[in-house]
ZAMARGU-4260 file (C-alpha; in steps of 0.2 Angstrom, whole numbers, plus 5000, padded with zeros to 4 digits):
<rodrens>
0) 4009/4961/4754 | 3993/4953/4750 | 3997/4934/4753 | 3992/4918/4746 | 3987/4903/4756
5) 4007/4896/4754 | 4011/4911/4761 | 4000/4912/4776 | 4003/4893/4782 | 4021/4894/4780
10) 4024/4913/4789 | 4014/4906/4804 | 4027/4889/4805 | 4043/4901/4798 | 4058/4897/4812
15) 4070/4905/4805 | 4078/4913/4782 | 4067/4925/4773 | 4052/4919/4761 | 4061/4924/4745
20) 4058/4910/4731 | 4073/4899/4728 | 4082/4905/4746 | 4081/4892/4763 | 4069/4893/4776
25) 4067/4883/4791 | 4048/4878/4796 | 4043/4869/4809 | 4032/4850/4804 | 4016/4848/4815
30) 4012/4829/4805 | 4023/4817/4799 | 4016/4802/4791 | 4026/4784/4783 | 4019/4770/4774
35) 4026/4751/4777 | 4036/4747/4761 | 4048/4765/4765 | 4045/4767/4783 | 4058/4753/4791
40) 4074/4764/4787 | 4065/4780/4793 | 4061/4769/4812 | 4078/4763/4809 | 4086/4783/4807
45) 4073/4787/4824 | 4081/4774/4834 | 4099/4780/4828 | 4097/4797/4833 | 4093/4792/4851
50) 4076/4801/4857 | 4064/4793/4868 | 4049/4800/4859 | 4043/4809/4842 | 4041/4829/4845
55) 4027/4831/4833 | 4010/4835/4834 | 4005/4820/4826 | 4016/4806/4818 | 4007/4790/4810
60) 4013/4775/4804 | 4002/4767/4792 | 4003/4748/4787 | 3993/4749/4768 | 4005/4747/4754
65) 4011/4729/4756 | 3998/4719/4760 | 4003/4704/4749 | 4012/4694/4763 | 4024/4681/4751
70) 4035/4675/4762 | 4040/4683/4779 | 4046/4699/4775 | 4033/4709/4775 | 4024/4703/4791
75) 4040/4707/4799 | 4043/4725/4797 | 4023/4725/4800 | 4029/4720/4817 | 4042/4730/4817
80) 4034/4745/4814 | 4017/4744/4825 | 4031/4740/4840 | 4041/4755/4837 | 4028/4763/4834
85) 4022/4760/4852 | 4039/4764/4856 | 4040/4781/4852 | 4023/4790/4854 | 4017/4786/4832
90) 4000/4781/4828 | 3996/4766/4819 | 3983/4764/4806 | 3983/4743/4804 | 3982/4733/4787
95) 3964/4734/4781 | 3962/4751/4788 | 3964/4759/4772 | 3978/4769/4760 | 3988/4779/4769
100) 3985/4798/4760 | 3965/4797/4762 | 3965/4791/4778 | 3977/4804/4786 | 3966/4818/4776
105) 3951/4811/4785 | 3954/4809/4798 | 3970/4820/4804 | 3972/4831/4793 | 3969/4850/4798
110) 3969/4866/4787 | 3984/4877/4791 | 3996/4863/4797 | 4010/4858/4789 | 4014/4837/4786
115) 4030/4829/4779 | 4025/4811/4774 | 4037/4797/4768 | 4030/4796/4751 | 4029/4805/4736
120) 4010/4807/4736 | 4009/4817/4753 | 4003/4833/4744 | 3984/4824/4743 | 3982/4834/4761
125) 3982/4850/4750 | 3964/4846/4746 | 3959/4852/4763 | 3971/4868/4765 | 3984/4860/4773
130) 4003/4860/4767 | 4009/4843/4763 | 4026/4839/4757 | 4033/4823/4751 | 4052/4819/4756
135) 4063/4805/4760 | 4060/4794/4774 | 4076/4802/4784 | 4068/4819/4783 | 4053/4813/4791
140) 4065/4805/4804 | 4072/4822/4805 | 4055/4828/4807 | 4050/4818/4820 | 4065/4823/4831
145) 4054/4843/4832 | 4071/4848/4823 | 4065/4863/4811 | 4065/4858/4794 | 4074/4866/4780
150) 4062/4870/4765 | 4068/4879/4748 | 4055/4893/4746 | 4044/4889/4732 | 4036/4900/4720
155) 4018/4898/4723 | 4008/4896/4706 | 3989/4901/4705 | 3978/4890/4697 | 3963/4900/4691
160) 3950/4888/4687 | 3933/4893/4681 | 3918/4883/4673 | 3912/4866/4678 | 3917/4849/4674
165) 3904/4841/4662 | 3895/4822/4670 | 3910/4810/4663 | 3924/4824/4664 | 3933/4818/4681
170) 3944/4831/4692 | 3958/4819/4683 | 3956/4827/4667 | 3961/4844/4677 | 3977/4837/4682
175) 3982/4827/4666 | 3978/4845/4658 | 3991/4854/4673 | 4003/4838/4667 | 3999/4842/4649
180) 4004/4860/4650 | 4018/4859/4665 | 4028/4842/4660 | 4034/4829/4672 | 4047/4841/4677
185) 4037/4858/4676 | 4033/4860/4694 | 4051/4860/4701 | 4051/4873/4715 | 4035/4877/4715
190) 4018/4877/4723 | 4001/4876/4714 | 3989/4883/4721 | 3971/4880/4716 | 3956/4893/4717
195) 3942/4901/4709 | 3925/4896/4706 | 3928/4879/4697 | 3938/4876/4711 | 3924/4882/4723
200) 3913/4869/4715 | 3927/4855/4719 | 3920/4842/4732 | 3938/4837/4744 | 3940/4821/4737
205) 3938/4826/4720 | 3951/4842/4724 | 3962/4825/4731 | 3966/4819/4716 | 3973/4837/4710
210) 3986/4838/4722 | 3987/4819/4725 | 3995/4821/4706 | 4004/4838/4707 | 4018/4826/4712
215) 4018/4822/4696 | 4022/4837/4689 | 4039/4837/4701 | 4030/4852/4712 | 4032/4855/4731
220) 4015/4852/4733 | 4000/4857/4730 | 3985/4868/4740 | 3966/4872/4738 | 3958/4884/4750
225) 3951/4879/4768 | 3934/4883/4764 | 3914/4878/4766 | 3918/4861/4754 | 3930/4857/4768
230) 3919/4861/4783 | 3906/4849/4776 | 3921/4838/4774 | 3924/4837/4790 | 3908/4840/4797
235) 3905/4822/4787 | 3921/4816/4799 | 3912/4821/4813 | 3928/4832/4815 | 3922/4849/4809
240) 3931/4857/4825 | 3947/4855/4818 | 3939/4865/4803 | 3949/4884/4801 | 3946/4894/4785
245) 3958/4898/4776 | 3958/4909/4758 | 3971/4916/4751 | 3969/4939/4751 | 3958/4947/4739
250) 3972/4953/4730 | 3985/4941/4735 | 4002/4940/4723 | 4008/4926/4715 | 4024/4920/4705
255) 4013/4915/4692 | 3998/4912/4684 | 3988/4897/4678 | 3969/4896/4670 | 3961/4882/4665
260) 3940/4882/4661 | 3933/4868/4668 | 3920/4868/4653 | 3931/4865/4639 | 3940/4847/4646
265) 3934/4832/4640 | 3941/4815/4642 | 3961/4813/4644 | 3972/4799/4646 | 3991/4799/4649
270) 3999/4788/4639 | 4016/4775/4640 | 4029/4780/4647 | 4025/4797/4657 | 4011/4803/4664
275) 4012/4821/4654 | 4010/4809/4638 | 3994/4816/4640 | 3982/4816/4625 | 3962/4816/4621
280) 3954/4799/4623 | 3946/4800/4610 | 3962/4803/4598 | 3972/4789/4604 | 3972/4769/4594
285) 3959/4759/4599 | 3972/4745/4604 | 3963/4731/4615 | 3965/4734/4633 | 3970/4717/4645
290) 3967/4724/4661 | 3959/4736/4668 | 3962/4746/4689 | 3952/4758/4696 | 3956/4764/4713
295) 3972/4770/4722 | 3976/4784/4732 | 3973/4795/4718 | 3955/4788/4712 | 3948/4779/4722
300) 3935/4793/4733 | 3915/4788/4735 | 3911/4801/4720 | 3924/4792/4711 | 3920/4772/4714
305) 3900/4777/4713 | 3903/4784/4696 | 3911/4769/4690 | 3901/4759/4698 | 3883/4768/4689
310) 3895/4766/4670 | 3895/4748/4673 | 3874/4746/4678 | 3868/4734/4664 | 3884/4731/4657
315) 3899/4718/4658 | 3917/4718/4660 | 3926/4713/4641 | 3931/4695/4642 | 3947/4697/4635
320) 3948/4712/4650 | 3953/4709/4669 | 3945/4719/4678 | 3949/4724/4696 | 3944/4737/4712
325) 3955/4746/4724 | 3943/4755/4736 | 3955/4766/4748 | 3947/4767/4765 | 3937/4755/4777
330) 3924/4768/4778 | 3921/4771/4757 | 3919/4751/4757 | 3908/4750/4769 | 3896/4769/4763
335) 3896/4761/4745 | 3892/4742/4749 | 3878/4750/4761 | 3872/4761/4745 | 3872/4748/4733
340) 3886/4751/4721 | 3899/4738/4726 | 3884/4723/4718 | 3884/4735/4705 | 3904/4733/4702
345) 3901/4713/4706 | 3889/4710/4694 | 3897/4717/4682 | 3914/4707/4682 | 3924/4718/4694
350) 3935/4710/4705 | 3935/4718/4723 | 3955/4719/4730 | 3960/4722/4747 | 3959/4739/4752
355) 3977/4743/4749 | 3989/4753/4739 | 3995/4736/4731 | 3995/4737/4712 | 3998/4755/4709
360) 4018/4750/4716 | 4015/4734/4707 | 4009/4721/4723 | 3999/4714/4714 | 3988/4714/4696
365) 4005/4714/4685 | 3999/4716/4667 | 4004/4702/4655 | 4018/4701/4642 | 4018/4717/4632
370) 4000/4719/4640 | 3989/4736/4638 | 3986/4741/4657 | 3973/4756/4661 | 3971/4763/4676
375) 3966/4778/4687 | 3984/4777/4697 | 3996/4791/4697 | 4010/4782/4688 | 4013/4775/4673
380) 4033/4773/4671 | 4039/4757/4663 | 4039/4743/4673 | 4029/4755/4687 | 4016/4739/4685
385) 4030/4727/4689 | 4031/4722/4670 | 4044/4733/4660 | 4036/4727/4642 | 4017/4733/4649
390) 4010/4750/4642 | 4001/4759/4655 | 3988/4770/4652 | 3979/4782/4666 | 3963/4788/4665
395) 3948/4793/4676 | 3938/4779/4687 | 3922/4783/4673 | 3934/4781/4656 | 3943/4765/4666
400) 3925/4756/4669 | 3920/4761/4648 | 3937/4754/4641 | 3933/4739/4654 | 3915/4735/4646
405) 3921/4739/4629 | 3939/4730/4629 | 3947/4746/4623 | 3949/4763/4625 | 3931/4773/4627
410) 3925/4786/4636 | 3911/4786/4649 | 3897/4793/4635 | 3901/4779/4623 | 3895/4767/4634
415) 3877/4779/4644 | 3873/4790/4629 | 3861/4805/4637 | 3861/4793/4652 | 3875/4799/4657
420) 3868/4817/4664 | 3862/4802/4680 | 3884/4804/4685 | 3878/4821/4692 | 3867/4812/4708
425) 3882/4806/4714 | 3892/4817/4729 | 3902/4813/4744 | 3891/4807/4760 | 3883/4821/4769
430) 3889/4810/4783 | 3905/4795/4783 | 3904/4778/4792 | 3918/4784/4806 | 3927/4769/4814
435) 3944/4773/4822 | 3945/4753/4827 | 3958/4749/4816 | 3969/4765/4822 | 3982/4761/4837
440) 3984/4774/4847 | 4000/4778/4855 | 4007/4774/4872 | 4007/4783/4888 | 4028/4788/4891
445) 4030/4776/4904 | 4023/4762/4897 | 4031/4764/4880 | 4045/4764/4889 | 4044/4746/4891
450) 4040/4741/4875 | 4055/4732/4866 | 4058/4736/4847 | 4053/4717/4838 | 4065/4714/4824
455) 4065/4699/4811 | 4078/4692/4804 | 4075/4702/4788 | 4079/4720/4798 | 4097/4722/4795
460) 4103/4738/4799 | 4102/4757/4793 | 4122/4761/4783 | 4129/4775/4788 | 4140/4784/4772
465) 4157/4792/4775 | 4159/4808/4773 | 4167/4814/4757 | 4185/4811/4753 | 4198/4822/4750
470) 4204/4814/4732 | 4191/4804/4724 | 4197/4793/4708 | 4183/4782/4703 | 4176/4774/4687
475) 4158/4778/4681 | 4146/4764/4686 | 4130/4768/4676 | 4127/4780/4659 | 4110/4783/4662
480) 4098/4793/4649 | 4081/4808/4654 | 4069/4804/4665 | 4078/4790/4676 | 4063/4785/4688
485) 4065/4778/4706 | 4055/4765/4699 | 4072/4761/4688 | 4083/4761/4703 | 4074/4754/4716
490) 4058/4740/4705 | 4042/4738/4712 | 4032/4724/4716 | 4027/4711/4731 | 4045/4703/4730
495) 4057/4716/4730 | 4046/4730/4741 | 4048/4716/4756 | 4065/4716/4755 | 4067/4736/4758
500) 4069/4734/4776 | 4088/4725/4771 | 4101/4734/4760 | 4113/4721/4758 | 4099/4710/4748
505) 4088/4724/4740 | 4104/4732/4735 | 4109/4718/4725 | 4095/4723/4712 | 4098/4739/4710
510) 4094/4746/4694 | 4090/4726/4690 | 4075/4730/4677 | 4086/4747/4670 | 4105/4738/4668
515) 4104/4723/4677 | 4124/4720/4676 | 4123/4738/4687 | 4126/4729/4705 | 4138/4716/4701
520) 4149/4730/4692 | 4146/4744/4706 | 4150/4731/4717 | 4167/4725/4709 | 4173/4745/4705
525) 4169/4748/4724 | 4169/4766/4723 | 4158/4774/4708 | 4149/4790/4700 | 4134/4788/4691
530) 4132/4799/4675 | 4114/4804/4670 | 4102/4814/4661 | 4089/4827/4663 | 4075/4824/4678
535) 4087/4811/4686 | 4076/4802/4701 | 4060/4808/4695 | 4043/4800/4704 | 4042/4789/4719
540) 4051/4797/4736 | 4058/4778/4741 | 4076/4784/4749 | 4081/4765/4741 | 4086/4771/4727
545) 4100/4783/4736 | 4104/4771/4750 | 4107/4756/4738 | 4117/4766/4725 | 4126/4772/4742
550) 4130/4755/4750 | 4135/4750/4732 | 4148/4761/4733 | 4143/4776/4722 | 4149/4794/4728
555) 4141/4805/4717 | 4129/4806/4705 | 4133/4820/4690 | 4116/4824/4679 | 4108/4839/4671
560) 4093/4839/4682 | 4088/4829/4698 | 4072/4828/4703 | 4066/4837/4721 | 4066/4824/4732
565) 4079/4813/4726 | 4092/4826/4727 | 4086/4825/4744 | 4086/4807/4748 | 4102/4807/4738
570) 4111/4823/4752 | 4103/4813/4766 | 4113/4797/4763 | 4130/4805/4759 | 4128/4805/4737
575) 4134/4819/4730 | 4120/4828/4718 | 4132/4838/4705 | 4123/4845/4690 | 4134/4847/4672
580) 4137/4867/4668 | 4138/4862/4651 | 4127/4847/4646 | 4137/4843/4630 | 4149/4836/4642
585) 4136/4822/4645 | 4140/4814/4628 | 4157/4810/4631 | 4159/4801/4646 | 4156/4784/4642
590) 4154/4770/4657 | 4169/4765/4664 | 4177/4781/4660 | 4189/4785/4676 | 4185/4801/4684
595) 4198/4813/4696 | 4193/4826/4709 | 4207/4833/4718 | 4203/4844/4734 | 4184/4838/4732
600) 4179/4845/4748 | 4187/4863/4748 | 4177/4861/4728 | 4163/4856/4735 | 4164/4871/4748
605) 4165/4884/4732 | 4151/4875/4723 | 4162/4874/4707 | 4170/4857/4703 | 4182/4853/4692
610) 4184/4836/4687 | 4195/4825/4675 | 4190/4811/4664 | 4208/4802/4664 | 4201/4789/4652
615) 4197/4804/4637 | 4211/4815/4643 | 4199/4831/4646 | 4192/4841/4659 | 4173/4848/4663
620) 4165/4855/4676 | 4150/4853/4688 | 4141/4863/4701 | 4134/4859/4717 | 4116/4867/4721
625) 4115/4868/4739 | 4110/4878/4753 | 4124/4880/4769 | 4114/4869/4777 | 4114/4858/4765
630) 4132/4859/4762 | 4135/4854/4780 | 4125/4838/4776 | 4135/4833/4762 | 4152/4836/4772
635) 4148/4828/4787 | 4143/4812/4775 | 4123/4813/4777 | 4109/4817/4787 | 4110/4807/4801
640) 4129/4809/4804 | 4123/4831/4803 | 4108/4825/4813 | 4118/4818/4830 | 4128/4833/4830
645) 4116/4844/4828 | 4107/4837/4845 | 4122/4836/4852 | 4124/4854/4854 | 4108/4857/4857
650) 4107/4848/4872 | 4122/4857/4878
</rodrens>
């Protein structure tokens, strides 16, 4: 069989199951990587499980997200983290450094590895032929212990792109049309791979924003081929030694097949509240625009700050329009305030922020009351800004600097006429500012050993669930509707992302911006299911929004889809993830109704549940989606509960 590049990275780290789609295989994890504002549970799961050390190939803790020190918190687990990161053998890239995704890709990424990263976003690696996978912090604890991990096969999608992208058009136009086309929900259990000649032309941090966003789209993750753009890549890294080509067989099969011509996209923007609201720019109402971001993981590459920077040359931010900066690495800041373009982006009204994730998961640059917020982040849920009654907006870095001079919606050619053919000059340095200063390297064995773990008072620890009960008669806690996000369960901003690293407090406003009487009733009917609709836990990977639910006492959670990595988080910490047979049934359970599982284990064994709704005197029936491994997990009450045993008997 002819074989894609999916194929070809996961048959050289296949343990163990055969590579059908939609069946289990075990791989084995050569990279984890963990961001500040998820990563104190996942240290907190390491130190559980017992081992001295992390048995990867490389595991790095970066401190980028929360940089907005409020009150204690944060600097804390900063502490926290950077000392058991010392402890067990992680790398740690220091506040200022830069956000985690680009960073890793520069400098540890390698084509033909495979990473798990505690965030969402992981897939940006794809950009240089390398298999990244977002997941829950657990499974990168999991990961970290050299366990192999278990992996539903994906179908693997070619992308077939062809023409080039006209000065203006931004490799984000390529993803909100792989959005546009796909949905928010399209991707689920599958890989998108990207080739041809308009993916050829790609630079790596423009192919970044591809897979950055195919998370978006609820995919595995995302892939372009290892090719001559990478090696000057990473020839610019000074690290073209990890370079290895990778392409995918002249006649290689894929599940499906996808073609977009580069030559026919023009602007896009996704509108309010999902990011495959996706629309032309020049369509939408001209509504006046309050603030405007540009940066992020997503968009925030040389290429793409240079552009915006040249859109702004002569011109000046709206005065009804804030207007801020996100750069994503030490080294971009310092390449484009050497060439010139940060003055650029001063003089013309942008505010510089810290070089941080910050307000893409709301630390930071909330929008104002009922405000129009555009920006070139991944997300734009309600209250993803940290203000549910904002409209957010995502566009590229050269539409974002248009609508910021013109106060509304505009496009790059609105504002530079023929001028605009000068966005062409503009690549990726032949040759990057490299500067590993801020990057801790780890310990020696024996002198980590002697390192002690630095808690503060904030750390409380990691809740273990039970293992599932027998006969389990509980009330419904939440009616939820489509497209619950993790942003709903767990909300974003400075204050509630430093209280992630204690569950007793930050469990206390769960679901606070979605139903904020959800706690205080969970709390009071001390055992639970949650009802739902379709694309349950979409977005973000932050395990909070199983673990609190869990510590709130909710058992199961019955919907009519579950996003990918939710349904993980949600196995991993001992919730049930049951999916309606018929999805009428949804409509008549109401909140509070009380719900009946007799023999729920030997149920959940089968796969087929049956439960009663006592309140509406009427039965329905659910399924459980599992693999056996997975169904081990969920009996034995979670992942780390399966974990411990699990090396138990392997050190027998």
């Amino acid at each position: 069989m002819e074989n894609s590049i999916t194929r070809k990275i996961l048959e050289s780290h296949l343990v163990s199951g055969n590579m059908v789609p939609g069946t289990e295989i075990f791989i084995k994890v050569d990279q984890t990587l963990t961001h500040d504002i998820n990563a104190v549970m996942t240290y907190l799961a390491f130190e559980a499980i017992g081992l001295d050390r992390v048995r990867t190939e490389c595991s790095v803790s970066y401190l980028d997200h929360n940089l907005l020190y409020v009150d204690n918190k944060t600097p804390d687990d900063h502490i926290y983290l950077q000392s058991a990161a010392k402890k067990y053998g992680v790398f740690v890239s220091r506040p200022g450094n830069g956000i985690c995704h680009a960073v890793h890709m520069a400098r540890f990424g390698k084509p033909g590895k495979i990473s798990m990263g505690g965030d969402s976003h992981t897939p940006h690696g794809g950009a240089i032929g390398m298999l990244c996978i977002g997941v829950g912090g657990m499974d990168v604890a999991t990961a970290m212990t050299g366990v192999p991990m278990r992996l539903t096969m994906p179908k693997v999608v070619k992308v077939h792109l062809t023409g080039k992208l006209r000065p203006g058009v931004n490799s984000k136009e390529i993803i909100l049309e792989m959005l546009r086309r796909e949905s928010v929900k399209g991707g689920l259990g599958k890989v998108y791979e990207y080739v041809g000649p308009g993916a050829t032309a790609l630079e790596v941090p423009a192919r970044a924003t591809i897979a950055n966003m195919g998370a978006e789209m609820g995919a595995t993750t995302s892939i372009f081929p290892a090719d001559e753009q990478v090696r000057k890549f990473l020839k610019a890294e000074e690290r073209e030694a990890d370079f290895m080509e990778i392409q995918p067989d002249p006649d290689a099969e894929y599940d499906e097949e996808i073609e977009i011509n580069l030559s026919e996209l023009e602007p896009l923007v996704a509108c309010p509240h999902l990011p495959d609201n996706v629309k032309k720019l020049s369509e939408i109402e001209k509504k006046p625009v309050q603030q405007v971001m540009i940066g992020s993981c997503t968009n925030a590459s040389y290429a793409d700050i240079a552009k915006a920077a040249l859109v702004f040359k002569g011109h000046h931010v709206h005065e009804d329009v804030s207007c801020t900066c996100a750069i994503s690495t030490k080294q971009i800041y310092k390449q484009l305030s050497r060439d010139g373009y940060l003055e650029m982006l001063v003089d013309a009204g942008v505010r510089l922020l810290e070089i941080a994730c910050g307000p893409c998961c709301a630390i930071g640059q909330t929008p104002p009351t009922k405000g129009v917020a555009v920006r070139t982040t991944n997300r734009n849920f309600k209250g993803r800004s940290g203000n549910p009654n904002a409209e957010l907006y995502l566009v590229s870095p050269e539409s974002a600097a248009a609508t910021a001079i013109m106060g509304t919606f505009a496009s790059a050619e609105d504002i530079m006429g023929e001028e605009i053919q000068n966005l062409n000059s503009v690549q990726e340095p032949v040759k990057y500012f490299v500067d590993d200063s801020m990057i801790i390297k780890p310990l020696p064995l024996k002198e980590a050993e002697k390192v002690d773990i630095v808690r503060g008072p904030n750390i409380k620890h990691l809740p273990v669930p039970d293992a599932p009960e027998e006969h389990l008669c509980v009330p419904v806690s939440l009616k939820g509707g489509d497209n619950i996000s993790t942003d709903d369960i767990t909300p974003a901003s400075a204050e509630f992302s430093s209280m992630r690293s204690n569950i007793p407090l930050m469990s206390q406003y769960c679901y606070h911006r979605y139903d904020e009487q959800f706690a205080a009733r969970a709390k009071e009917m001390g055992k639970s299911i949650i009802i739902a609709g379709e694309n349950y836990g979409q977005g973000s990977s932050r395990e909070h929004a199983a673990i609190n639910p869990m510590y709130l006492g909710v058992k199961c959670v019955i919907a009519k889809s579950i996003a990918r990595i939710h349904r993980g988080n949600l196995i991993n910490h001992g919730i049930v993830p049951l999916l309606f047979v018929n999805a009428e049934d949804y409509d008549s359970i109401e909140l509070s109704d009380e719900m009946d599982i007799e023999n729920f284990t030997d149920q959940l064994r089968s796969g087929e549940i049956t439960i009663k709704n006592i309140t509406k005197h009427f039965s329905f029936q659910v399924r459980l989606e599992v693999t056996e491994n997975e169904l081990e997990v969920v009996l034995a009450g979670g992942q780390l509960s399966f974990l411990k045993k699990q090396l138990e008997n392997m050190n027998k």
